[in-house]
DODOBA-428931 format. One record per atom (N, C-alpha, C): residue number from 1; residue in one letter; atom name; x, y, z. Coordinates in steps of 0.02 Angstrom, whole numbers. Example, Ala and Ser with C-alpha at 12.3 -4.5 7.8 and 13.67 -1.06 7.14 Angstrom:
2
1 / a / N / 660 / -284 / 390
1 / a / CA / 615 / -225 / 390
1 / a / C / 660 / -165 / 390
2 / s / N / 642 / -112 / 354
2 / s / CA / 684 / -53 / 357
2 / s / C / 645 / 2 / 394
***
This chain:
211
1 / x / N / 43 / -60 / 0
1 / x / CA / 0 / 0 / 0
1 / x / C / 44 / 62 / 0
2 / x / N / 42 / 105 / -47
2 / x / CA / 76 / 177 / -47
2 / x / C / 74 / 199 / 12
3 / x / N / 127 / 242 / 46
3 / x / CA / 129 / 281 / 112
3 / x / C / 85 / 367 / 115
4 / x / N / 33 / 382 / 133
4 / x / CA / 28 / 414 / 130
4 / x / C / 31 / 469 / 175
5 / x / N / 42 / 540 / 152
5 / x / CA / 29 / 590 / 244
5 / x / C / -4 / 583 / 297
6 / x / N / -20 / 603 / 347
6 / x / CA / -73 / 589 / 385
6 / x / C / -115 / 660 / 362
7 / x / N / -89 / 696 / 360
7 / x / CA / -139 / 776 / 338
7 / x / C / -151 / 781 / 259
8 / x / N / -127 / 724 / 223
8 / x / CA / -138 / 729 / 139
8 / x / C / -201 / 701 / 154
9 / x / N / -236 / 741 / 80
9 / x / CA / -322 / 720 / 55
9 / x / C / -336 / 643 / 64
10 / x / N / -279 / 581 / 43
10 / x / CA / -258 / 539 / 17
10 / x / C / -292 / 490 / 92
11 / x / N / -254 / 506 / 138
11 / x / CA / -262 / 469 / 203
11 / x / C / -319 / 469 / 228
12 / x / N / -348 / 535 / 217
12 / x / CA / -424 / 558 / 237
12 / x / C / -472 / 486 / 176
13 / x / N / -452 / 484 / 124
13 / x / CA / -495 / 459 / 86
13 / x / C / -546 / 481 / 28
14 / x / N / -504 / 546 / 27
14 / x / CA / -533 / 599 / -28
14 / x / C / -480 / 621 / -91
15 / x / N / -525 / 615 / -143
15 / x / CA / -513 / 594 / -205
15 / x / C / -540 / 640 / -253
16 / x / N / -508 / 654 / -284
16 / x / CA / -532 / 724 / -363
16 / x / C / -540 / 683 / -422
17 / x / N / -601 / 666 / -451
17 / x / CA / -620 / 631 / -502
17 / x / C / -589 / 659 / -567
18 / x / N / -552 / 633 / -601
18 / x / CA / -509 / 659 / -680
18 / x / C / -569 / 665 / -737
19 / x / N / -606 / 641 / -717
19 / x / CA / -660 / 649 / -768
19 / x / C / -725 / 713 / -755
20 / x / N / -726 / 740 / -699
20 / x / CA / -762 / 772 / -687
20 / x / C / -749 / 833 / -614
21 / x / N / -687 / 814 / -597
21 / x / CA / -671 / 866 / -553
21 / x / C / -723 / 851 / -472
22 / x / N / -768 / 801 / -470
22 / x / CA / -784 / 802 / -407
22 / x / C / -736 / 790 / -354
23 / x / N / -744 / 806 / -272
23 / x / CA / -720 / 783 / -236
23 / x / C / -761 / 707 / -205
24 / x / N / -718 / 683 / -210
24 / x / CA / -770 / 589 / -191
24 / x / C / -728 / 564 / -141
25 / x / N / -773 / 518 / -90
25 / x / CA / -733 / 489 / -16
25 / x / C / -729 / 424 / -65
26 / x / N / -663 / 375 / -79
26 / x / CA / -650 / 319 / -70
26 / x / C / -615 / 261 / -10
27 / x / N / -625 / 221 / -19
27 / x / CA / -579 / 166 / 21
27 / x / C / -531 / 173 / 13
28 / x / N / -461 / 194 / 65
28 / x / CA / -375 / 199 / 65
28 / x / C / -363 / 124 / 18
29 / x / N / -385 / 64 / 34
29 / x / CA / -346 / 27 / 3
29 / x / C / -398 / -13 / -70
30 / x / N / -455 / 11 / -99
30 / x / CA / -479 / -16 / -139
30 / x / C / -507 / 60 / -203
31 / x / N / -508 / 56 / -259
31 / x / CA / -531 / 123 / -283
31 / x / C / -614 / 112 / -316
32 / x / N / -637 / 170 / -314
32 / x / CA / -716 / 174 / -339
32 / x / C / -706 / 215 / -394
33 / x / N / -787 / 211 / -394
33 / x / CA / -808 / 249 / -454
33 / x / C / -838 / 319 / -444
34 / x / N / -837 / 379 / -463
34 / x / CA / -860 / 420 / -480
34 / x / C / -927 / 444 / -453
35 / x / N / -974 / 475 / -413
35 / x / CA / -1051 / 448 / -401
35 / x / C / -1078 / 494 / -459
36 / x / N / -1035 / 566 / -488
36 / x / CA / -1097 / 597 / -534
36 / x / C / -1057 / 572 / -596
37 / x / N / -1022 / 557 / -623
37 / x / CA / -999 / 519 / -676
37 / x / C / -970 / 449 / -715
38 / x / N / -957 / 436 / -656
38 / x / CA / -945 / 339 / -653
38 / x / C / -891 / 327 / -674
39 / x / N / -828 / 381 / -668
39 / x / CA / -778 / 366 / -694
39 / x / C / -714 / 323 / -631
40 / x / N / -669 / 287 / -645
40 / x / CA / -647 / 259 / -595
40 / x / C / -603 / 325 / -556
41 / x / N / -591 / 316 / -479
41 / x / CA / -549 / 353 / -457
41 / x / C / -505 / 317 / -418
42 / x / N / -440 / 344 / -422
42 / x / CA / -397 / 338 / -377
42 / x / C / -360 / 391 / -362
43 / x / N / -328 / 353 / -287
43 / x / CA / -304 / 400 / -242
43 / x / C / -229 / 404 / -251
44 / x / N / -201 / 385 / -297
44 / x / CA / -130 / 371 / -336
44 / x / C / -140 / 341 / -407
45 / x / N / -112 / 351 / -468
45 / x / CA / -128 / 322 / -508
45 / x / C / -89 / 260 / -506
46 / x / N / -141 / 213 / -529
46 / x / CA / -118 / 133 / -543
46 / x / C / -32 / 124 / -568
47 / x / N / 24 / 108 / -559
47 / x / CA / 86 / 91 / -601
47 / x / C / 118 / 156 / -648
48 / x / N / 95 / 205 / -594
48 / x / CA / 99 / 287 / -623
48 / x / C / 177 / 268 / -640
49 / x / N / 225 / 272 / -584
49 / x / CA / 281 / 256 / -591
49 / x / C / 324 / 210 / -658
50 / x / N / 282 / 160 / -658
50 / x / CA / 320 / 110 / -689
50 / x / C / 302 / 112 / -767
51 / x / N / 240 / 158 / -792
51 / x / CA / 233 / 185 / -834
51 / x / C / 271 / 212 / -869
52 / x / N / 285 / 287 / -842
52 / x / CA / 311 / 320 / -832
52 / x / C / 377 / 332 / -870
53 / x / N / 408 / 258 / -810
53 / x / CA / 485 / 260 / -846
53 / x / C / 478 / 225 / -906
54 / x / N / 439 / 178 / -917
54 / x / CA / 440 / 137 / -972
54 / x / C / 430 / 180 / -1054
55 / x / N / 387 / 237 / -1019
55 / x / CA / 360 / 271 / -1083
55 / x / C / 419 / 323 / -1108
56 / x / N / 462 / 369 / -1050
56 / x / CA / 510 / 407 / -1058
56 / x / C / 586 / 373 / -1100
57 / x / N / 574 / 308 / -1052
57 / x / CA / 650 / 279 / -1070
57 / x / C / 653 / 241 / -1163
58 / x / N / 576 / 240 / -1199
58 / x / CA / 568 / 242 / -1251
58 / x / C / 573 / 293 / -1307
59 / x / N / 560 / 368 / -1271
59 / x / CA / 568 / 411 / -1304
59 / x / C / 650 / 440 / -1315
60 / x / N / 661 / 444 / -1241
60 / x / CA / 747 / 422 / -1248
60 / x / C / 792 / 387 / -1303
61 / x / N / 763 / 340 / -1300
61 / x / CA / 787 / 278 / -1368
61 / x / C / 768 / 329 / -1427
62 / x / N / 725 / 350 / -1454
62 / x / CA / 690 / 374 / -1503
62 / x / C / 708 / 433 / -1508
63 / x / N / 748 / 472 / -1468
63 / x / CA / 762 / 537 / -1492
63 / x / C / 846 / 564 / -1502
64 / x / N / 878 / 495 / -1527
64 / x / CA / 943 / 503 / -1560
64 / x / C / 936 / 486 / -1634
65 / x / N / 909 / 442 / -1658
65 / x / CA / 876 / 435 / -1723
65 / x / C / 832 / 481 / -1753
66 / x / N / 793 / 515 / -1712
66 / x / CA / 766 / 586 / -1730
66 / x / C / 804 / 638 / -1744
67 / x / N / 846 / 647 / -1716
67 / x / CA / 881 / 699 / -1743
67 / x / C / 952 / 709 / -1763
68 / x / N / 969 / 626 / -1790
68 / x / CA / 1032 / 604 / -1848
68 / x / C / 983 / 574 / -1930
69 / x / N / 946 / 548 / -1913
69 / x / CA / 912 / 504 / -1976
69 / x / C / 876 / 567 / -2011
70 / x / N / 855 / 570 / -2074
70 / x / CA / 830 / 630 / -2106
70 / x / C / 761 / 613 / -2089
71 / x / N / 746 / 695 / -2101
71 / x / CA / 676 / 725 / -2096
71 / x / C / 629 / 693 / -2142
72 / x / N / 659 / 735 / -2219
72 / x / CA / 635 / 755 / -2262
72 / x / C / 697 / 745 / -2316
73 / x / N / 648 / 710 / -2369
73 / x / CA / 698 / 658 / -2418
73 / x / C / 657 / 706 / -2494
74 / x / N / 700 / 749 / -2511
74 / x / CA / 676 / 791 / -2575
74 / x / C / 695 / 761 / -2651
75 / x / N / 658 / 753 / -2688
75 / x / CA / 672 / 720 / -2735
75 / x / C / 678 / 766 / -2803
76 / x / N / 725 / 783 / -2844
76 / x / CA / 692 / 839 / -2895
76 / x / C / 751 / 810 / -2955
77 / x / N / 743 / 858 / -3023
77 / x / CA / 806 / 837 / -3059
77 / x / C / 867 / 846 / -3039
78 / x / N / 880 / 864 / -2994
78 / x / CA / 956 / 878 / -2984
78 / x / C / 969 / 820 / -2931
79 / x / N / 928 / 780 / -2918
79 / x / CA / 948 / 724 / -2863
79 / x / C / 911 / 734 / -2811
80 / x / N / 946 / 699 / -2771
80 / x / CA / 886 / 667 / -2686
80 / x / C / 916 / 711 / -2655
81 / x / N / 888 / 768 / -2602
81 / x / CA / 927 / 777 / -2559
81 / x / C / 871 / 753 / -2480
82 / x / N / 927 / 765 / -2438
82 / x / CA / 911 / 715 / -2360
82 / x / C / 929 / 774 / -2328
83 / x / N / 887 / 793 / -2271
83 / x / CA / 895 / 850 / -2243
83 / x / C / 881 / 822 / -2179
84 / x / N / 914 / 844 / -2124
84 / x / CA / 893 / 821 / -2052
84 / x / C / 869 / 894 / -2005
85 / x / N / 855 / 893 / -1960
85 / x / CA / 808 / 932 / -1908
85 / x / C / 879 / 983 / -1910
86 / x / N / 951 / 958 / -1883
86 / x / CA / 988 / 1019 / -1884
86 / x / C / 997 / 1031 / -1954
87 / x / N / 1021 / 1000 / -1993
87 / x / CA / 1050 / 1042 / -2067
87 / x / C / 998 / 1077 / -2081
88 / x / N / 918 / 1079 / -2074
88 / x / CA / 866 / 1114 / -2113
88 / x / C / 874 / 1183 / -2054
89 / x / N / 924 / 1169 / -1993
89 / x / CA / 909 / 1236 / -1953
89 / x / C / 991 / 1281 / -1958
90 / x / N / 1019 / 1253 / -2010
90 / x / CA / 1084 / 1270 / -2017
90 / x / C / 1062 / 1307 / -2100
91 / x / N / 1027 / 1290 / -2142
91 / x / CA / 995 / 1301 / -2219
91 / x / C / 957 / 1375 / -2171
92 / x / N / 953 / 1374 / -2158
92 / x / CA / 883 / 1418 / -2129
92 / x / C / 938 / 1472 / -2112
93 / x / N / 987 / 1497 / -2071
93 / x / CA / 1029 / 1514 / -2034
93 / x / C / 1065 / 1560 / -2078
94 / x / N / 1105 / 1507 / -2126
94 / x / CA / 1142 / 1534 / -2192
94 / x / C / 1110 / 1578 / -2235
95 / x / N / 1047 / 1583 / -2235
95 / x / CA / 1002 / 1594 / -2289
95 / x / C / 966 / 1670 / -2245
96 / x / N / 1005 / 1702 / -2179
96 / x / CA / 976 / 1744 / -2180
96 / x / C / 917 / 1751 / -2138
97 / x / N / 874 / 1678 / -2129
97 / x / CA / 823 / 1669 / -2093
97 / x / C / 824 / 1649 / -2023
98 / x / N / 878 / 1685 / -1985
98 / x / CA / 878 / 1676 / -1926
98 / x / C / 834 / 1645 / -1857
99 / x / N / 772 / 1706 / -1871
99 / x / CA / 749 / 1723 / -1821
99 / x / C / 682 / 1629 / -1833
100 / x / N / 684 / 1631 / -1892
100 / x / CA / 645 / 1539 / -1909
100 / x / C / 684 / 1485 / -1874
101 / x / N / 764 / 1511 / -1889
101 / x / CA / 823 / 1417 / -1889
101 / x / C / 780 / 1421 / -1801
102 / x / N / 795 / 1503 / -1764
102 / x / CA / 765 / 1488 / -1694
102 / x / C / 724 / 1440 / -1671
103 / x / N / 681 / 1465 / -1718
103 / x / CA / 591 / 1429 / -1687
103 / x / C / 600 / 1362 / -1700
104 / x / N / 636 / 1352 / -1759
104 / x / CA / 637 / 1280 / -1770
104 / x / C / 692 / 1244 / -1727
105 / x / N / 724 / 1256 / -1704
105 / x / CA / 794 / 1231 / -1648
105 / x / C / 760 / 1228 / -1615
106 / x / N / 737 / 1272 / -1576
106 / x / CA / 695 / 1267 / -1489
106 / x / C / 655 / 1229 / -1482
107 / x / N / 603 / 1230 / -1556
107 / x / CA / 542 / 1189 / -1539
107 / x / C / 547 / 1093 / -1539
108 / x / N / 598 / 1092 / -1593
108 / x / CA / 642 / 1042 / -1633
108 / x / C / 692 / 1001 / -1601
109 / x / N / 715 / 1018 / -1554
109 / x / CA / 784 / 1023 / -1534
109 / x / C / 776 / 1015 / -1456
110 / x / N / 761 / 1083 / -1426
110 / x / CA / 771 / 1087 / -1349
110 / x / C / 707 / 1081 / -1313
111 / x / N / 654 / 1098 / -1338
111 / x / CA / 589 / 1081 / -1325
111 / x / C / 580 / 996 / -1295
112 / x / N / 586 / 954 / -1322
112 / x / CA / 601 / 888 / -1333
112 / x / C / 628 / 855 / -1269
113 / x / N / 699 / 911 / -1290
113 / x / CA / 751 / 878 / -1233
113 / x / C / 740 / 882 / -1169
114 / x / N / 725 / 953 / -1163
114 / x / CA / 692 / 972 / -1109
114 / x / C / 647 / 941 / -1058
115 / x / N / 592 / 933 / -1116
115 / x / CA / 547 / 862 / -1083
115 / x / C / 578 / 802 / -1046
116 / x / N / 604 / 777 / -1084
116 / x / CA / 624 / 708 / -1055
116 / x / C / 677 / 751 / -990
117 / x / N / 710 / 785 / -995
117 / x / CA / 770 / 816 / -946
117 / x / C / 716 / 838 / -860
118 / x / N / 642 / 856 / -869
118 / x / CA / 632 / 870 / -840
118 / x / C / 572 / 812 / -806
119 / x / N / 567 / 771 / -837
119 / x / CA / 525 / 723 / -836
119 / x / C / 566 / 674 / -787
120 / x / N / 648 / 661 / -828
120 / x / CA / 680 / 602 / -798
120 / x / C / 692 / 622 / -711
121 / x / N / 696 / 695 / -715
121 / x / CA / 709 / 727 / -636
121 / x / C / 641 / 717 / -602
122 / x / N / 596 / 719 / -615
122 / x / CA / 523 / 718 / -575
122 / x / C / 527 / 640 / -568
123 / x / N / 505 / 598 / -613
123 / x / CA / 532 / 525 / -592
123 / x / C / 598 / 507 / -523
124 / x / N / 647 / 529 / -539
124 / x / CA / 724 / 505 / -496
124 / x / C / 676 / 547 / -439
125 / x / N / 640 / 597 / -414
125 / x / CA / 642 / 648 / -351
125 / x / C / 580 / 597 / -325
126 / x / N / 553 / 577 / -380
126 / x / CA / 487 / 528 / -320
126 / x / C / 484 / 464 / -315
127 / x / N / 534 / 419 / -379
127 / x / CA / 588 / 359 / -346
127 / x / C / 612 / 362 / -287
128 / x / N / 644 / 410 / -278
128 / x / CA / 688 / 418 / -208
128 / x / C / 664 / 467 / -152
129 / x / N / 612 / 477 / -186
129 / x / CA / 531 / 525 / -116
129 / x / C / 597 / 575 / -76
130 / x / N / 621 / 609 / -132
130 / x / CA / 627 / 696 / -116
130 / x / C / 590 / 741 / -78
131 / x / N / 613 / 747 / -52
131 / x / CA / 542 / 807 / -16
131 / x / C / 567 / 901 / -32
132 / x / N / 613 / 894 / -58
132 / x / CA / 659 / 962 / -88
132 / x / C / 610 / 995 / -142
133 / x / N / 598 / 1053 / -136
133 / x / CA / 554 / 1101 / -172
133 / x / C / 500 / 1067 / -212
134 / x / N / 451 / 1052 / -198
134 / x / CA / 381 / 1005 / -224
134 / x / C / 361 / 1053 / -250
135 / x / N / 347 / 1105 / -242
135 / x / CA / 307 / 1166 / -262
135 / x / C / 345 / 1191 / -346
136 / x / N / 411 / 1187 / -339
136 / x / CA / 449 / 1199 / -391
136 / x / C / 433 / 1126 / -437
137 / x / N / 436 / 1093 / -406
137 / x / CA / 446 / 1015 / -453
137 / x / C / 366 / 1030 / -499
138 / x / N / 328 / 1036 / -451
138 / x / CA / 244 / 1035 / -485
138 / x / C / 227 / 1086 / -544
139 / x / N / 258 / 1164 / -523
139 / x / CA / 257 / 1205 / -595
139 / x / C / 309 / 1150 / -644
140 / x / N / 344 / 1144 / -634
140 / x / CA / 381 / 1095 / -679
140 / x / C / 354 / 1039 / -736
141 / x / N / 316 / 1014 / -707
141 / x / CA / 253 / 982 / -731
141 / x / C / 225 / 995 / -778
142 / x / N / 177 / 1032 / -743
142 / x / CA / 135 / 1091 / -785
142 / x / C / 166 / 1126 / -851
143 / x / N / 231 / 1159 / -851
143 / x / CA / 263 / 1186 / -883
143 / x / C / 256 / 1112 / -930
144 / x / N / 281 / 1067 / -936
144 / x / CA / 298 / 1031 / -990
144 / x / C / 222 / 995 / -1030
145 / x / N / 175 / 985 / -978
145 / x / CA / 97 / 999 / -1004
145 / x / C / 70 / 1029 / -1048
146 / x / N / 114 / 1110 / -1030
146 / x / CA / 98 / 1159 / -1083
146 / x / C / 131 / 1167 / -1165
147 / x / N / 188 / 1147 / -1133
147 / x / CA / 241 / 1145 / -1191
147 / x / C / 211 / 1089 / -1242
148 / x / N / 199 / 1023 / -1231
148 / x / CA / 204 / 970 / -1242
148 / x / C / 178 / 981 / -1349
149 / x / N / 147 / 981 / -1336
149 / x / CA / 100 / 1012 / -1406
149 / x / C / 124 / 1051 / -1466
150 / x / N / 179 / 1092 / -1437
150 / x / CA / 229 / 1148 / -1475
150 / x / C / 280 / 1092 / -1506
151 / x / N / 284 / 1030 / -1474
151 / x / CA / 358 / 984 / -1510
151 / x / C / 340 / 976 / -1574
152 / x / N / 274 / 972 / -1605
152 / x / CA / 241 / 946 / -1662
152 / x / C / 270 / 995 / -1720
153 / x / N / 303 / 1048 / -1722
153 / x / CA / 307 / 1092 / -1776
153 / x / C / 347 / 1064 / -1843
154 / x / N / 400 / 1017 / -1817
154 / x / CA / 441 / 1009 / -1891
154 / x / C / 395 / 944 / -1927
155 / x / N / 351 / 919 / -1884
155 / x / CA / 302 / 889 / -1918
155 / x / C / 248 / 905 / -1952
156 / x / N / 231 / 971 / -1937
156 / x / CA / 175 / 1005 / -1971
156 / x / C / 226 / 1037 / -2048
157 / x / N / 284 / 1059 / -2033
157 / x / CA / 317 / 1107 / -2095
157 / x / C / 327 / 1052 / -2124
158 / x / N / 338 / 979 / -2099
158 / x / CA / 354 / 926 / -2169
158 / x / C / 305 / 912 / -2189
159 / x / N / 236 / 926 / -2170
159 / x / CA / 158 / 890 / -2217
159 / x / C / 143 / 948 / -2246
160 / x / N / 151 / 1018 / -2222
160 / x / CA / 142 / 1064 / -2268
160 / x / C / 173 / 1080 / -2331
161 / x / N / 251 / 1070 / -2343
161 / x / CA / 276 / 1085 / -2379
161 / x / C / 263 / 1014 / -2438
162 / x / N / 234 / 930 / -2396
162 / x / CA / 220 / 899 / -2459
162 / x / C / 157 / 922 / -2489
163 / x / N / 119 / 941 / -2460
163 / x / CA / 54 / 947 / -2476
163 / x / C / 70 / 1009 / -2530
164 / x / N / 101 / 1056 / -2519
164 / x / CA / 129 / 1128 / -2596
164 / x / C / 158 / 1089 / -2635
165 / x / N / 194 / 1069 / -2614
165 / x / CA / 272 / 1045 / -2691
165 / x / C / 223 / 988 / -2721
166 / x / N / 196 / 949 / -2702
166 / x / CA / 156 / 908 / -2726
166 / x / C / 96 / 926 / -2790
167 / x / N / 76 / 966 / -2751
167 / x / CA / 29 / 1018 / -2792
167 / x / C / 38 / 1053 / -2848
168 / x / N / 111 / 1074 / -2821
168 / x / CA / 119 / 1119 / -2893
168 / x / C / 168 / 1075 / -2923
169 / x / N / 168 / 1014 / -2930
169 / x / CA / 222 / 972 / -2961
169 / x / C / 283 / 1002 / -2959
170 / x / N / 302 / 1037 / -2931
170 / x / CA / 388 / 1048 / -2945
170 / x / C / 433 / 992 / -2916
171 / x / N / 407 / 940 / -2885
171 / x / CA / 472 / 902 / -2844
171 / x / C / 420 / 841 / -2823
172 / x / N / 463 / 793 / -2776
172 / x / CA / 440 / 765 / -2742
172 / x / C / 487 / 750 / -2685
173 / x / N / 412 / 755 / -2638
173 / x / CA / 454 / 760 / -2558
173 / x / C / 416 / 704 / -2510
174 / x / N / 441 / 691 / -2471
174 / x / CA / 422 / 622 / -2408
174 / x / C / 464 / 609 / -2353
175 / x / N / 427 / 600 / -2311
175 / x / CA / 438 / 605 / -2236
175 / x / C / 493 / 573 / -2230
176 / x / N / 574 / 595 / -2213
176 / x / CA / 582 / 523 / -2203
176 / x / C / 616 / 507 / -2114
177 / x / N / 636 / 424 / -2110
177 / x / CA / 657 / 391 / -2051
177 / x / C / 652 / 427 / -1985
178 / x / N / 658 / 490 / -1991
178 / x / CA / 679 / 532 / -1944
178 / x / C / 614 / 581 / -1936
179 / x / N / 583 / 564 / -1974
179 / x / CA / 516 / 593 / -1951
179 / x / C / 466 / 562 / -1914
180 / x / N / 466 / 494 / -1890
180 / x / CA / 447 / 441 / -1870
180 / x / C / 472 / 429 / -1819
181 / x / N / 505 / 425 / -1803
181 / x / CA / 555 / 444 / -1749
181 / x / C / 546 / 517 / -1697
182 / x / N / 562 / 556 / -1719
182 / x / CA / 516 / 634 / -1693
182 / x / C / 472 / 630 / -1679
183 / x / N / 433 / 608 / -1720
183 / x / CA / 352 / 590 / -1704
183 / x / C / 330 / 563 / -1631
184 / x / N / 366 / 504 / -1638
184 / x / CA / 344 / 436 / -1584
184 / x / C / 411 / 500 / -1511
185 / x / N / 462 / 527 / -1514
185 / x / CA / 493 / 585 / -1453
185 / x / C / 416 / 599 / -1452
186 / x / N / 388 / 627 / -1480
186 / x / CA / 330 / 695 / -1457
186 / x / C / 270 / 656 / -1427
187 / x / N / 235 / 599 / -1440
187 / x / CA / 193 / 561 / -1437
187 / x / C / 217 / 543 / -1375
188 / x / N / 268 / 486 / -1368
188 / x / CA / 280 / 454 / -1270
188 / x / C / 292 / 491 / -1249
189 / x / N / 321 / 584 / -1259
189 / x / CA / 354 / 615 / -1199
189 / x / C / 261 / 642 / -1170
190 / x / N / 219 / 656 / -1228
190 / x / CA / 165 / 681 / -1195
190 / x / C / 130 / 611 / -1161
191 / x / N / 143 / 554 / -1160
191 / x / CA / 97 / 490 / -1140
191 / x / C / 133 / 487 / -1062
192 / x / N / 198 / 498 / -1072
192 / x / CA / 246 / 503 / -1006
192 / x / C / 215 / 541 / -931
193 / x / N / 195 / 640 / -1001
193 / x / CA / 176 / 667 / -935
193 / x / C / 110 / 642 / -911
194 / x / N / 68 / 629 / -959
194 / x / CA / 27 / 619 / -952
194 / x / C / 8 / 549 / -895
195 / x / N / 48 / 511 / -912
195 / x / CA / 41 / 442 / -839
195 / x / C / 74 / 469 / -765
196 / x / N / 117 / 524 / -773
196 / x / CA / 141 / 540 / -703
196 / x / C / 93 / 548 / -675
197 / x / N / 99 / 565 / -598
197 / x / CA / 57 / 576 / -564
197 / x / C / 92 / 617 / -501
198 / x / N / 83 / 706 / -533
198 / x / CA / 111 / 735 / -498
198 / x / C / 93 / 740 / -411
199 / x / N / 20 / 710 / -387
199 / x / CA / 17 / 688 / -321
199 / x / C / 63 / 680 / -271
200 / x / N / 137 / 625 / -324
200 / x / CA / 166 / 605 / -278
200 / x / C / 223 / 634 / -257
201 / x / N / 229 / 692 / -276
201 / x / CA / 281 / 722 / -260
201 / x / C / 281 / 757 / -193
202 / x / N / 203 / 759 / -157
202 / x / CA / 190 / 801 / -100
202 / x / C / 192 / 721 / -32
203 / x / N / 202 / 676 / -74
203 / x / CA / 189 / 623 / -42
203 / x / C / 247 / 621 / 35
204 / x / N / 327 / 640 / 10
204 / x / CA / 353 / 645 / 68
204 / x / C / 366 / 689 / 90
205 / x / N / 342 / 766 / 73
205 / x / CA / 337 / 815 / 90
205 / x / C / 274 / 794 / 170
206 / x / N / 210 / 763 / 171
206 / x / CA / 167 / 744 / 213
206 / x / C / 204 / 701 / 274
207 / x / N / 258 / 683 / 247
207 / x / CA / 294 / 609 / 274
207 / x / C / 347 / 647 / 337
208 / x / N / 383 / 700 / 290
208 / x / CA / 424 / 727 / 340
208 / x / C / 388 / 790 / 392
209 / x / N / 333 / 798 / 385
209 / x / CA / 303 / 837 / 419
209 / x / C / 272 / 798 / 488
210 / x / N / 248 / 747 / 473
210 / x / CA / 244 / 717 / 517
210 / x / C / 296 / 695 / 584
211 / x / N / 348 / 689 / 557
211 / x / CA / 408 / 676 / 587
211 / x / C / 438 / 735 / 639
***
């Protein structure tokens, strides 16, 4: 059974429904349902943890091939060219278009990293039930919640630009290896935050208060 505070909601037996925001009394060691929506609740999420790492430590894997393997595989008379996430932010750079190579680095690049960088720290602090700035750890969270959605951009500029060149026949262009890859970074890092369960970060914050 998870340890909980004695002054956390948790011990009391009170529970915030994800589906509807009620406050609901459950059983400490069994979980219910919902009474105005019927959705299940718990007072910790199920294998939040073990999720978690499973989902991060995949995106991990997935985000060195994202950004060595090409993007975007251009096809025209002059030959194939293979462009990856940095060379298209190095083309961009050269060309004058600075203030773009930006948006596309940050969003492309550190956005990403970030995630997992801040994800793998919220995991290791409630593995090892930190009780060091919870309040900081939780905007932390949130922050990457918000972010999460913005990673999608060099995937939108590669379906846009097939969807033109296509159109106006000048070329042919397609996603390549490395867009699949990016993809599946952006997809587990949001499935990641999404299984945490920032709850537990107040968990030994309750623990050492007691003490």
């Amino acid at each position: 059974m998870p340890r909980y505070g004695v002054n956390s909601a948790a011990a009391r037996g009170l529970c915030l429904c994800h589906g509807c925001g009620l406050l609901s009394r459950v059983h400490p060691e069994e979980d219910g349902a919902c009474p105005r929506c019927g959705a299940a609740l718990h007072l910790r999420r199920p294998a939040a943890l073990q999720r978690c790492w499973a989902l991060l430590l995949a995106a991990m894997i997935s985000y060195l091939p994202a950004n060595l393997l090409p993007i975007m595989e251009t096809t025209a008379l002059t030959g194939v060219q293979r462009d990856t996430i940095m060379s298209g932010v190095v083309y961009l750079w050269n060309n004058d278009s600075w203030p773009l190579a930006l948006v596309v680095f940050t969003a492309s690049v550190l956005v990403p990293l970030l995630k997992i960088l801040v994800l793998l720290l919220l995991l290791c602090s409630v593995q090892w039930r930190w009780s060091w700035a919870p309040r900081q750890r939780t905007r932390l969270y949130r922050m990457i919640e918000v972010i999460g959605p913005w990673s999608m951009l060099d995937i939108f500029v590669v379906a846009l630009m097939v969807a033109l060149v296509q159109w106006q026949s000048l070329a042919s262009i397609k996603a390549g290896p490395g867009a699949i890859a990016f993809g599946a970074v952006v997809v587990l890092t949001m499935l990641a935050a999404m299984s945490f369960d920032p709850r537990m970060i107040w968990d030994p914050v309750e623990e050492d208060d007691e003490q």
